[in-house]
Every structure is written in structure tokens, then in C-alpha cells.
Phi, psi and omega in degrees: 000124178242146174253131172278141169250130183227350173337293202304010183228010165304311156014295196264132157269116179293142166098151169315347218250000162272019187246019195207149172302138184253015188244055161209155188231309206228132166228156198250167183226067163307169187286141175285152214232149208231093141326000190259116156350326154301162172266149177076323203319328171250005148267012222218280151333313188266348154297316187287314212261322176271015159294297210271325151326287176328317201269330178233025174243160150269039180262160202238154150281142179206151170357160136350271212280353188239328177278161162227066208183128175223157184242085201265107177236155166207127184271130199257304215221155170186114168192172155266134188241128182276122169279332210200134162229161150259207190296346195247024173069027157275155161291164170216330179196135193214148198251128157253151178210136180239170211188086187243114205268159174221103185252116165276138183199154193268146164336311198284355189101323171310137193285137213238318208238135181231131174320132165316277151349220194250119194292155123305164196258168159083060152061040176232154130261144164273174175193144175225157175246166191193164163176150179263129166213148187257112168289352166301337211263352154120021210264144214242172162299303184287348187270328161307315176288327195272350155317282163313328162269025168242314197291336163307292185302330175280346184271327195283320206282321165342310186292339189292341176295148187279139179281171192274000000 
């Protein structure tokens, strides 16, 4: 008769829903809020960022009044730098950076996701983004920006996983 020893694997949880903290179900996302001068920019991030909630958490998004949890941004910085001109002084390939603070939190206020990094103060983390674009390659300003705010949105909801 072998008795299997299974002690040593209580422990452990299978699946996305062991990469996140297990006391929040549901989060509402307002809209983020933009020091930038562009238009739409935070709305456009907080469209991205609950996608990527929806795609990869077991979290649900929802209304106010129903999480219990809120997800608070604001893009602090956003501009472009010319990398590469040609002989007649056009761009040719230029770097966007985006800056985004972020605070997760319970109704109560309490803080749910803690910075990786280097802490900030009042409960925010940053998260920055950055992407290149070649106009040769057919590549437009806004289709660069929207690169960058899905790879931005994927870095925030990234924070949301509990460290290891």
C-alpha cells in the first residue's frame, strides 16, 4: 500500500487569480486624469487599462458604488523628442514618453498595490512609457501614441500582482 505525501502542495495556487491579491473582486477605474495638453490622453489610458484588467485578472470592473477597490491615474508628463532629423531638418524618428502616477486602493482608503520601485510619496507609484517612431516605416503620431498607452496600461495592471 503507498500513502502519497501531498502535505508539501497545500500551499500552492494554479491560475492568474494566485498573482493578485484575494480580498478585492471588483474595481471601478474613473477616468485618468492628464496634465498634457493633448486631448483624450486619459481617456484613452483608462479605456486600455480596463481591457487589460478584463484580459488578464480575475478582477471585474465595475461601477462606484459596487467595487471594492478604486484605481486612481493621472498622466503627470507626456512629450516627444526628435532622435534622427534629415539634411532638411524633418523628423525621422522620434521618442514619445508618457508618466503616469498611480494609486490602487480599497473604499476605505487603504493602500492595496505598493510600490516596486522607489516609493513615492501620498500612496502613488509611477510608471513611465516610452516608444519610437519611424516615419519611414509608415508609422503615424497617433498610432505611436497608442502603442505606448497599451504598453503603459499593461505595466500598470502588471502592479497590481502581489510581489513575490
Amino acid at each position: 500500500m503507498v500513502i502519497p505525501f501531498l502535505g508539501g502542495c497545500a500551499g500552492y495556487q494554479f491560475g492568474n487569480r494566485s498573482l493578485f491579491p484575494q480580498n478585492v473582486r471588483y474595481v471601478y477605474v474613473p477616468i485618468f486624469e492628464s496634465d498634457s495638453l493633448r486631448r483624450d490622453l486619459g481617456e484613452r489610458l483608462t479605456e486600455a487599462v480596463v481591457k487589460q484588467i478584463e484580459l488578464r485578472t480575475p478582477y471585474k470592473v465595475a461601477g462606484a458604488n459596487q467595487a471594492d477597490s478604486i484605481l486612481r491615474g493621472r498622466i503627470t508628463s507626456e512629450d516627444r523628442r526628435i532622435l534622427v532629423e534629415d539634411v532638411n531638418d524633418n523628423a525621422r524618428q522620434m521618442e514619445g514618453t508618457m508618466r503616469v502616477k498611480v494609486s490602487w486602493t480599497t473604499n476605505r482608503g487603504e493602500q492595496i498595490a505598493n510600490p516596486v520601485t522607489v516609493p513615492i510619496p501620498d500612496g502613488y507609484f509611477e510608471i513611465t512609457g516610452s516608444n519610437s517612431l519611424v516615419a519611414e516605416t509608415g508609422q503615424s503620431v497617433a498610432t505611436n501614441q497608442q502603442e505606448m498607452i497599451n504598453r503603459l496600461a499593461a505595466q500598470i495592471v502588471s502592479q497590481m500582482e502581489m510581489p513575490w
